[in-house]
C-alpha positions, 0 to 999 in steps of 0.5 A, spaced: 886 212 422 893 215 424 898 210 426 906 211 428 911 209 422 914 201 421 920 200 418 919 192 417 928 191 415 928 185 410 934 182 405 930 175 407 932 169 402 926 168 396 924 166 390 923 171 383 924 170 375 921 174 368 916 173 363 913 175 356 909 175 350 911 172 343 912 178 340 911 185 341 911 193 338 912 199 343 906 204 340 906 210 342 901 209 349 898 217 349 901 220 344 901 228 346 897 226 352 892 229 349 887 226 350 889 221 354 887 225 360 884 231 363 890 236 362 893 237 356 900 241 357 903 240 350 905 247 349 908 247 356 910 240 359 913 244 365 906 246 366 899 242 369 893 246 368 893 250 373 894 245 378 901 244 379 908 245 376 914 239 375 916 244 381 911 243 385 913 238 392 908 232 392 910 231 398 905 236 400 899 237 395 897 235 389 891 236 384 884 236 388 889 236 395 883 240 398 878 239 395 878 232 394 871 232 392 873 234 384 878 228 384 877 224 377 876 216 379 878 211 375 877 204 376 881 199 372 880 192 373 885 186 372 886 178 372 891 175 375 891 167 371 895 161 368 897 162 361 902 159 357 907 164 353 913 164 348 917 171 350 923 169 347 919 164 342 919 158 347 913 157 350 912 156 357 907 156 363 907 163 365 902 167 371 899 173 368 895 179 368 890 179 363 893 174 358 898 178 356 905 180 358 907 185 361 900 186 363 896 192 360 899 199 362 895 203 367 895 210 365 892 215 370 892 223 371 896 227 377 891 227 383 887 222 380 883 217 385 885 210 383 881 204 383 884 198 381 880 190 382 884 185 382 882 178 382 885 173 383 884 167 377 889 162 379 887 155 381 891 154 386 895 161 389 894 166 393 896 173 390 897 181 391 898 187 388 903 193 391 904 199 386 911 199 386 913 207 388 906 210 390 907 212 397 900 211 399 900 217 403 895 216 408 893 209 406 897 204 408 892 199 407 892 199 400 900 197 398 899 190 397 904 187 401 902 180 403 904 179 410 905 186 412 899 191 410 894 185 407 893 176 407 893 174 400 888 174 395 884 167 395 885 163 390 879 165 385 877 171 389 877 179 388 881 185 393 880 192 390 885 197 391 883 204 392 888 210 393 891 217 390 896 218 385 900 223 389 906 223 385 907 223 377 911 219 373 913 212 371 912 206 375 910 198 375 905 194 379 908 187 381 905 182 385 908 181 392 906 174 394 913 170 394 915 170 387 910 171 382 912 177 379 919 174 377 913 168 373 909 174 371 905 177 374 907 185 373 904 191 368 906 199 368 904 205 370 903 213 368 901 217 372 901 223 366 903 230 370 907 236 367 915 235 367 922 238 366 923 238 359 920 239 353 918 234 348 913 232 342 910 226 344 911 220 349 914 213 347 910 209 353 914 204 358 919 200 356 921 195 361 927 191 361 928 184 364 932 178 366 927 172 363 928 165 365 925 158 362 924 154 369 918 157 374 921 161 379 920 157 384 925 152 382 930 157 380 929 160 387 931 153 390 937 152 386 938 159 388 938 157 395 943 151 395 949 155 389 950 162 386 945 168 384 941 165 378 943 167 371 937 168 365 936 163 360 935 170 356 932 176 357 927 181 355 925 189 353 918 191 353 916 183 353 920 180 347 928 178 345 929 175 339 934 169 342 937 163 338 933 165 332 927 164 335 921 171 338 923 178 336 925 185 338 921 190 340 920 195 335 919 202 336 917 207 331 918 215 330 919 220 325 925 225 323 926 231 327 922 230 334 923 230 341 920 223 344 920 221 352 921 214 353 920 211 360 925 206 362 923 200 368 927 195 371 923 190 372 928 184 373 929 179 378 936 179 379 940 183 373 942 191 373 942 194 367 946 200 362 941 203 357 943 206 351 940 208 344 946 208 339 946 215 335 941 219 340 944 221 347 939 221 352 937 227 356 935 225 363 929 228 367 926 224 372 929 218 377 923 212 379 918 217 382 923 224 382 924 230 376 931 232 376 935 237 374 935 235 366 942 232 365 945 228 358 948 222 358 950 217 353 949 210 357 945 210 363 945 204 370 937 202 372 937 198 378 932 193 379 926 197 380 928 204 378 926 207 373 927 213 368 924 218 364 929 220 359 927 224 351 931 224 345 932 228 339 930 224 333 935 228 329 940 222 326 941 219 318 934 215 318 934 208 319 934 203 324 938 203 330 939 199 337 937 200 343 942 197 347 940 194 355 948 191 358 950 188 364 956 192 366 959 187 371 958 180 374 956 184 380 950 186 376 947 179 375 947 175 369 944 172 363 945 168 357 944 174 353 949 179 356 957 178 357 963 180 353 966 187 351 961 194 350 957 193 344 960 186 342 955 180 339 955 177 346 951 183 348 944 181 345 940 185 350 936 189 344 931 193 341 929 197 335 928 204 333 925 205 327 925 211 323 919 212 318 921 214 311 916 216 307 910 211 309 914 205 310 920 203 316 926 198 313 925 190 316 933 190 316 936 189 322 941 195 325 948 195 323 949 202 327 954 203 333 955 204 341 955 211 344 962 211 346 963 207 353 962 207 360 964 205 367 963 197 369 960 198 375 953 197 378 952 203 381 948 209 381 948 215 377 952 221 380 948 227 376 942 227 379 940 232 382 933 234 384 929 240 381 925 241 388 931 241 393 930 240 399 935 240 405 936 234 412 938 237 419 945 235 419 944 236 426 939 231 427 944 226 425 948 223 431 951 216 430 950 211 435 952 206 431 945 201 434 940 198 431 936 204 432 940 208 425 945 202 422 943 197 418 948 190 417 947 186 411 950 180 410 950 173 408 950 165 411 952 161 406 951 154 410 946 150 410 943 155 404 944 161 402 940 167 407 941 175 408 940 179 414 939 186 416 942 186 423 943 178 423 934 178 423 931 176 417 923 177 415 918 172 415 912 175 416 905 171 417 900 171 411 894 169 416 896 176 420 898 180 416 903 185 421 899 192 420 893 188 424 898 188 430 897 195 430 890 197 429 889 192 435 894 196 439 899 190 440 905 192 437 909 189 443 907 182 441 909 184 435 915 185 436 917 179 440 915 174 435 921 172 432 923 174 424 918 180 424 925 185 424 920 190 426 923 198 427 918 202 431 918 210 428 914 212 433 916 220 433 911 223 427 913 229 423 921 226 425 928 225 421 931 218 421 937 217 419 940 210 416 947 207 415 946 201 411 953 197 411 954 192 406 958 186 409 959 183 402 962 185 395 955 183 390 950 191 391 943 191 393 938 195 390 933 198 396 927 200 396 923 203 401 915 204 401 911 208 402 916 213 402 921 217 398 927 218 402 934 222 401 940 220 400 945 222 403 952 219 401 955 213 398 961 210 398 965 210 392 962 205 387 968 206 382 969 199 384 965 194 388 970 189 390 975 193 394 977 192 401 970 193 406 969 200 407 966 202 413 962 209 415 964 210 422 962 217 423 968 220 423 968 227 421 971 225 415 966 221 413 960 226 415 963 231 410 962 226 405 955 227 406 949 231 403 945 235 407 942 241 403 939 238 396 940 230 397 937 227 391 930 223 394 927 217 390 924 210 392 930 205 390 938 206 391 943 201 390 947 200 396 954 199 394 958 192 394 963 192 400 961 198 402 954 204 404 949 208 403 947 213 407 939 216 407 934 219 411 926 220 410 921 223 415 915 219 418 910 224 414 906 218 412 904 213 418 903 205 416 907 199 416 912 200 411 916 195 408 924 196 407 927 190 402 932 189 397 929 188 389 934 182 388 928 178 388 931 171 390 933 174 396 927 178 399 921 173 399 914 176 402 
């Protein structure tokens, strides 16, 4: 079934929080992905068997494209539940995925065909399951946003989910259903595929998050009524040692090898800097996007990006931290992160471990940060994509309307609430939008108030976005069912200058990138200020467009 694109623009007020496990130990999840999966591409990482390279463009092929027959299905079943979980070492009422938290690591090849079962245990809410980045090329129907392409799953019920890995890389799947990834109900996912730079064994996911002891919905409401909501901790791969209580997460090497790590944020409301002292990073891929590989000593997660880093294990062994930092206020905030760069306020840790001999040292890190970095929550500016792909400029004339601007500000009274161009979304559980299409009922759907529908109807076509941000806090967006190119932003050095405007001035336009832009799915819109980007309508279905700060996007 073919239909036209939508764009379902949102920064609409709701309600999110974290959650996690007792204690925890990052393992190796696949080692050399040998064996993990149908291709083992150890001697050469750039390379997939034969099927594709890390330069191959997934927009338009992927393994078994044209021969789907061959494909390799892999079926994976999972239960969203009531549970009871101590993160920090403080136990509370949680809702997970298969008892655990995160919930299990879903891992998959390039190409694979996924199908995922999801049932839904609770007693008494409904669910759903969007797999955040996977641009469901051609089925719409399985991205799991409530309200826009599906009703919620019924208490005690099942909805299975089947769709193709198109893209490799690192990602998450999250409940969509109001706020319950923010109490829970989140894992990861690898779709393993050849990549930019070499390395000798793969670390796994690594999620960081905010964490709350209230169930989200309370801080959702205190939300609404005062500022943005502040952790009672914080969380890396699912545990923090916090007040004496809990433990860091672990991770083990050995001397002399090249390791990848894949870095998600998967938090409510907090935008983090990564780092791991004495070992600098070498970035090679941004959410679903290899890049240009490029070092850095401290890298900006956006809520809901993620990046693939390796490193080099060529340091003294012993213990070392890793370091997740809240650059500034605008960033969010939890009891765990405030003070100066690598202060003892700033207790967003986790710990490598060397193995020496056969055993690894139980004595915390006493090692020091990898220099500095600029107190902004903003994106990184090295990033440039290794599969370039130019944008006609000349499809890009500004009108200034509804038709290619999207506002977004903020009414404080009488509670807190976002708008793109003064609508805010509120979709109708029981008539899931997509469903206005297949009947051919678009304009009813348009009428209907909160919907803050946007018609795409020119297929295979450049549209073009100025988003302007009316207020000083940034705000992560992220587009499904699409990467989309970023054609320029204003410049993030600091946040709480003086609102810029893009006019389309010639001034302006020359600030734009229209030859290799980098393309992924989320970007941070800088506070008093814009962001520029553009993607074609490839890929038809009702698309949702929101901001990842979940206390304010409630779907």
């Amino acid at each position: 079934m073919l239909v036209p694109n939508f764009l379902l623009g949102t920064l609409a007020f709701g309600f999110t929080a974290a959650s996690a496990l007792p204690e925890a130990k990052l393992t190796a999840l696949h080692g050399r992905q040998s064996g993990a999966g149908g291709c083992d591409n150890s001697q050469d990482r750039t390379q997939w068997c034969g099927k594709g390279t890390v330069k191959t463009d997934g927009e338009v092929t992927w393994p078994n494209k044209d021969t789907p027959a061959a494909a390799v299905t892999k079926t994976f079943n999972i239960e969203v539940a009531e549970a009871t979980l101590a993160p920090d070492g403080i136990q509370k009422p949680m809702l997970v995925i298969n008892g655990t938290y995160p919930g299990p690591t879903i891992i998959a090849d390039w190409g694979d065909v996924l199908i995922i079962n999801v049932k839904n245990s609770m007693k008494d809410n409904g669910t759903s399951m969007h797999w955040h980045g996977i641009n469901q090329a051609n089925t719409t129907t399985e991205d799991g946003v409530n309200g826009v392409t599906e009703c919620p799953i019924p208490p005690l019920a099942t909805r299975q989910y089947k769709f193709i890995a198109t893209q490799f890389g690192t990602t998450w799947y999250h409940s969509h259903y109001s706020g319950q990834y923010g109490d829970g109900v989140l894992g990861t996912m690898i779709i393993n595929g050849p990549a930019a730079e070499q390395y000798a064994e793969d670390l796994g996911t690594f999620p960081i998050t905010d964490y709350f002891h209230k169930p989200i919905y309370q801080v959702g409401v205190a939300s609404e009524h005062g500022g943005p909501p502040k952790g009672e901790a914080a969380l890396i791969n699912g545990t923090m040692l916090a007040n004496g209580l809990g433990a860091y997460a672990n991770v083990t090497v050995t001397a002399k090898k090249t390791y990848r790590l894949r870095i998600i944020n998967t938090s409510v409301d907090n935008g983090w800097k990564f780092s791991l002292d004495g070992h600098p990073f070498t970035v090679i891929q941004a959410d679903f996007v290899p890049v240009k590989p490029f070092k850095t000593n401290w890298i900006f997660v956006g809520i809901g990006q993620r990046y693939d880093v390796v490193f080099t294990t060529d340091q003294t062994p012993g213990n070392y931290w890793f370091r997740a930092e809240i650059p500034t206020g605008l960033c969010g905030s939890n009891t765990l992160s405030t003070g100066a760069i690598g202060s003892n306020t700033q207790l967003t840790r986790a710990v490598l471990k060397y193995v020496q001999g056969t055993t690894t040292s139980s004595s915390l890190p006493t090692s020091t940060p990898l220099g500095t970095y600029l107190k902004t929550c903003a994106d990184e500016t090295a990033l440039s994509p290794l599969v370039e792909k130019t944008v006609p400029s000349e499809g890009f004339v500004f009108t200034k309307d509804r038709t290619d601007q999207m506002n977004v500000s903020n009414v404080a009274q009488p509670v807190n609430q976002w708008f793109i161009n003064t609508e805010k979304i509120q979709v109708d559980w029981t008539v899931p939008s997509l469903k206005y299409v297949v009947d051919n009922k678009v304009a009813t759907l348009q009428k209907i108030t909160g919907n803050a529908v946007y018609v795409l109807d020119k297929p295979n076509h450049f549209y073009y976005w100025v988003i302007q941000n009316q207020g000083a806090v940034p705000h992560p967006i992220h587009l499904h069912g699409h990467d989309f190119y970023i054609l320029g932003a204003t410049n993030t050095t600091e946040t709480t200058n003086p609102m810029t405007i893009f006019t389309g001035s010639t001034d302006d336009m020359k600030k734009l990138n229209f030859v290799s832009p980098m393309r992924r799915d989320v970007a941070t819109l800088p506070g008093n200020g814009w962001l520029v980007i553009a993607f074609e309508t490839n890929n038809p279905g009702m698309w949702l467009m929101h901001c990842h700060v979940s206390v304010l996007a409630f779907v």
